[in-house]
Short mmCIF file of the C-alpha atoms (twelve columns), coordinates in Angstrom:
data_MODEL
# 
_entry.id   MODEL 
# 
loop_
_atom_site.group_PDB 
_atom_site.id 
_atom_site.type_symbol 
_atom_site.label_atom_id 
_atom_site.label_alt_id 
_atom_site.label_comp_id 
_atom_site.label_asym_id 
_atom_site.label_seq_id 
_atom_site.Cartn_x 
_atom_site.Cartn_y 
_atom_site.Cartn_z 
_atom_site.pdbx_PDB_model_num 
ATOM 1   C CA . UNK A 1   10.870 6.971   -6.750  1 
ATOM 2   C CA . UNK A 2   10.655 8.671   -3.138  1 
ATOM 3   C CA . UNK A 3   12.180 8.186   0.153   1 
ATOM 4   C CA . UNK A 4   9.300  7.517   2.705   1 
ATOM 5   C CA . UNK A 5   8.585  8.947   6.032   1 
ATOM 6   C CA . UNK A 6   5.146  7.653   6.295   1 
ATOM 7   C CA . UNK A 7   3.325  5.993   3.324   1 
ATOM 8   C CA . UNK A 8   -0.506 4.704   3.596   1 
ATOM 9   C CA . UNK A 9   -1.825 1.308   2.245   1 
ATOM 10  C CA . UNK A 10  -3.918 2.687   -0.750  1 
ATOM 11  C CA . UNK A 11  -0.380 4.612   -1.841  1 
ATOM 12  C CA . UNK A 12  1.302  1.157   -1.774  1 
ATOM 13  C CA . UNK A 13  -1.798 -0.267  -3.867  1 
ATOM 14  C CA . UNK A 14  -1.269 2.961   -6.530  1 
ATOM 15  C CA . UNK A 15  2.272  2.243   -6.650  1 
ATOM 16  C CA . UNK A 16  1.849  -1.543  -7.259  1 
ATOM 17  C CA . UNK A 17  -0.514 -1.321  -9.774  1 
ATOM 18  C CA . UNK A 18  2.621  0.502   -11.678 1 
ATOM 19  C CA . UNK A 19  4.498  -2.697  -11.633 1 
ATOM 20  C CA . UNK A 20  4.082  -6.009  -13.483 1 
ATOM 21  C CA . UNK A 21  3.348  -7.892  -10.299 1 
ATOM 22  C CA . UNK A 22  1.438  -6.086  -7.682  1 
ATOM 23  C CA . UNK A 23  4.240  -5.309  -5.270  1 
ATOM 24  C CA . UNK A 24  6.425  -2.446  -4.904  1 
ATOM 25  C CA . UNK A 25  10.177 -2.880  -5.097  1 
ATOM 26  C CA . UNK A 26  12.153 -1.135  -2.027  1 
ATOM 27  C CA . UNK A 27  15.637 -0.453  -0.356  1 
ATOM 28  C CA . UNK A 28  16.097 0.318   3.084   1 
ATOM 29  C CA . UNK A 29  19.366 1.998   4.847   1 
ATOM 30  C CA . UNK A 30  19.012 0.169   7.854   1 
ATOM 31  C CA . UNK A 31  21.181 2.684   9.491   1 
ATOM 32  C CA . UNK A 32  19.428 5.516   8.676   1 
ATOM 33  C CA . UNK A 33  16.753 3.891   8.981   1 
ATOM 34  C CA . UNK A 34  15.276 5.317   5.375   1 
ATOM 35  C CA . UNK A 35  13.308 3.692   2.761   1 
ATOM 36  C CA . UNK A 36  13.042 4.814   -0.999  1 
ATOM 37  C CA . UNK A 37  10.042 2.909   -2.893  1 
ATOM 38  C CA . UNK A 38  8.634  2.971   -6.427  1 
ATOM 39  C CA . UNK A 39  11.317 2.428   -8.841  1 
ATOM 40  C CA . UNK A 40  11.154 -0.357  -11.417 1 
ATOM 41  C CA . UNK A 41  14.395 -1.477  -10.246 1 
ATOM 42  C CA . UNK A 42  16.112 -2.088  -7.027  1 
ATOM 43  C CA . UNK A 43  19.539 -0.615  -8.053  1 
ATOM 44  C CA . UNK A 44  18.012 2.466   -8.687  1 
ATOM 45  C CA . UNK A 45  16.552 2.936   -5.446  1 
ATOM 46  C CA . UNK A 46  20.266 1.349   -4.313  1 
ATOM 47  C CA . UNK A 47  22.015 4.385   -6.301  1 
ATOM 48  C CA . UNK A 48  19.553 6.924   -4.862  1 
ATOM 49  C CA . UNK A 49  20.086 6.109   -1.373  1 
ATOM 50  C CA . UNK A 50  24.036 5.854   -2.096  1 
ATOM 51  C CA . UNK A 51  23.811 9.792   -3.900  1 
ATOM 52  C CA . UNK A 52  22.071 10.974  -0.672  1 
ATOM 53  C CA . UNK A 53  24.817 9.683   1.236   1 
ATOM 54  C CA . UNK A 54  24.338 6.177   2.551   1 
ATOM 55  C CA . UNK A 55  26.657 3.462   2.679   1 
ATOM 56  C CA . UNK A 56  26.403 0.126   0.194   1 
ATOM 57  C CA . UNK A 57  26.846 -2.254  3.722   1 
ATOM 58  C CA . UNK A 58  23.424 -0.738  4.856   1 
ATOM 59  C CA . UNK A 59  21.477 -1.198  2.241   1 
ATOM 60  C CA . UNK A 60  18.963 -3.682  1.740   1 
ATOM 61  C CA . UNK A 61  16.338 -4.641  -1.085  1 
ATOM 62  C CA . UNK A 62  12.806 -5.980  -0.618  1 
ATOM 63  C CA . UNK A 63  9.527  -5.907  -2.195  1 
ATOM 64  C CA . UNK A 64  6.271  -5.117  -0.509  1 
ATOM 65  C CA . UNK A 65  3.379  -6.572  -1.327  1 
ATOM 66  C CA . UNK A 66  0.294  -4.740  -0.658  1 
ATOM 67  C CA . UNK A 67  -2.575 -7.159  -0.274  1 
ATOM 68  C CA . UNK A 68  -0.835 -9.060  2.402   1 
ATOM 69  C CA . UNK A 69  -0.009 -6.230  4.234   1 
ATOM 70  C CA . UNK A 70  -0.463 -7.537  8.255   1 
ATOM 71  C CA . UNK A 71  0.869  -10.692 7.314   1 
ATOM 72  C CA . UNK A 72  4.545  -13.026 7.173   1 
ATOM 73  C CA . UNK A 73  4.185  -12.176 3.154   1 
ATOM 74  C CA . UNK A 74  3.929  -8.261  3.154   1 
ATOM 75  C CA . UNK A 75  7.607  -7.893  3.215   1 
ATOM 76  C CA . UNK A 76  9.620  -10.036 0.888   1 
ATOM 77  C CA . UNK A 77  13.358 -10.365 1.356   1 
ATOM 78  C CA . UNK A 78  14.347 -10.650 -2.786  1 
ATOM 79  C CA . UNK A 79  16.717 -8.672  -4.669  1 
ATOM 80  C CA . UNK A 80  19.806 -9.129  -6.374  1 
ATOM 81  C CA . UNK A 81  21.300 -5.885  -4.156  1 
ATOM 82  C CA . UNK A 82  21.589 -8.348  -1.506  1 
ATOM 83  C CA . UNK A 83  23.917 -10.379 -2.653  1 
ATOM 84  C CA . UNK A 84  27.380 -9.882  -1.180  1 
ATOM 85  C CA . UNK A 85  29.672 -12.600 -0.479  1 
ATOM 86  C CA . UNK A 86  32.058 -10.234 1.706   1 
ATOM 87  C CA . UNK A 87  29.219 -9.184  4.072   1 
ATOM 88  C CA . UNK A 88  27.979 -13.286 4.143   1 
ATOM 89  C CA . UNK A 89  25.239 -12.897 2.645   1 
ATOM 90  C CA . UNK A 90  25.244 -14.829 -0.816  1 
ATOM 91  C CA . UNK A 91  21.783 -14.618 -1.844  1 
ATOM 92  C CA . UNK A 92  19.307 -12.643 -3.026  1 
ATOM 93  C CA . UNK A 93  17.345 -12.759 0.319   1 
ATOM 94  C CA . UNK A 94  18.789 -11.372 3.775   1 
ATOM 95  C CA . UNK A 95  20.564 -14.273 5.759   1 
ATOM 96  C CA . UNK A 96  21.008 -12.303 9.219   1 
ATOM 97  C CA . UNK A 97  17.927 -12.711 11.030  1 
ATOM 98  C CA . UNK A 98  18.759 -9.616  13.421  1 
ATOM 99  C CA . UNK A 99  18.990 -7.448  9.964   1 
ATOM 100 C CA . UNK A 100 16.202 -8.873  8.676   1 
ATOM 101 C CA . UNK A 101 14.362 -7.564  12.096  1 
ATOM 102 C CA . UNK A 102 15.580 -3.852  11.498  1 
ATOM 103 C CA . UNK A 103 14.075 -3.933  7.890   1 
ATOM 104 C CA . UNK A 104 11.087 -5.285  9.569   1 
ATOM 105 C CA . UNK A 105 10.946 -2.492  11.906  1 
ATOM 106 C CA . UNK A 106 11.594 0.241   9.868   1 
ATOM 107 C CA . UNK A 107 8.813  -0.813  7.429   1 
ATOM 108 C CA . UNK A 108 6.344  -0.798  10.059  1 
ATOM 109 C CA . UNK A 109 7.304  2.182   11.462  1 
ATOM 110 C CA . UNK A 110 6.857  3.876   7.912   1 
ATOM 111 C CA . UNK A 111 3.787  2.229   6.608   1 
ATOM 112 C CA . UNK A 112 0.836  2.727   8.346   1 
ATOM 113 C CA . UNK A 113 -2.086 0.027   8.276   1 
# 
């Protein structure tokens, strides 16, 4: 597990190939604008992120999936993280379209292809 500055494609594909599927499991701190990836688990990457100082309202899970990467499917919005009835979002996806946008954003400004 490792928070990201700037990971490439083939990393992605070396990290997926890790995993049962061939995705990698992330959280992003959308106010921090961080991303921790490889972990088998969200939660872990959730606890991480909430050790190094982030709060649990910013935090988001998602999986990326490598061989769409430049497409709609790339970034999935599916963890069980996400699901918090106080903050209105009751499933596993991300209901607000605007934070759904950040995550969007910070994954493309941290993977490059």
């Amino acid at each position: 597990m490792k928070s990201v500055d700037r990971i490439t494609t083939e990393e992605l594909y070396m990290m997926s190939k890790k995993m049962s599927e061939p995705l990698v499991k992330g959280v992003v701190d959308i106010s921090r604008r961080l991303l921790v990836l490889d972990a088998g688990l969200h939660v872990d990457e959730e606890l991480f992120l909430l050790k190094q100082g982030s709060q649990q309202a910013d935090l988001w899970g998602i999986n990326l999936w490598p061989e769409f990467i430049g497409t709609e499917r790339f970034v999935e919005f599916d963890s069980m993280v996400n699901i918090r009835p106080m903050q209105n979002n009751r499933s596993r996806g991300v209901d607000d379209p605007d934070i759904r946008q950040t995550i969007l954003d910070i994954v493309a400004e941290k993977v490059d292809g």
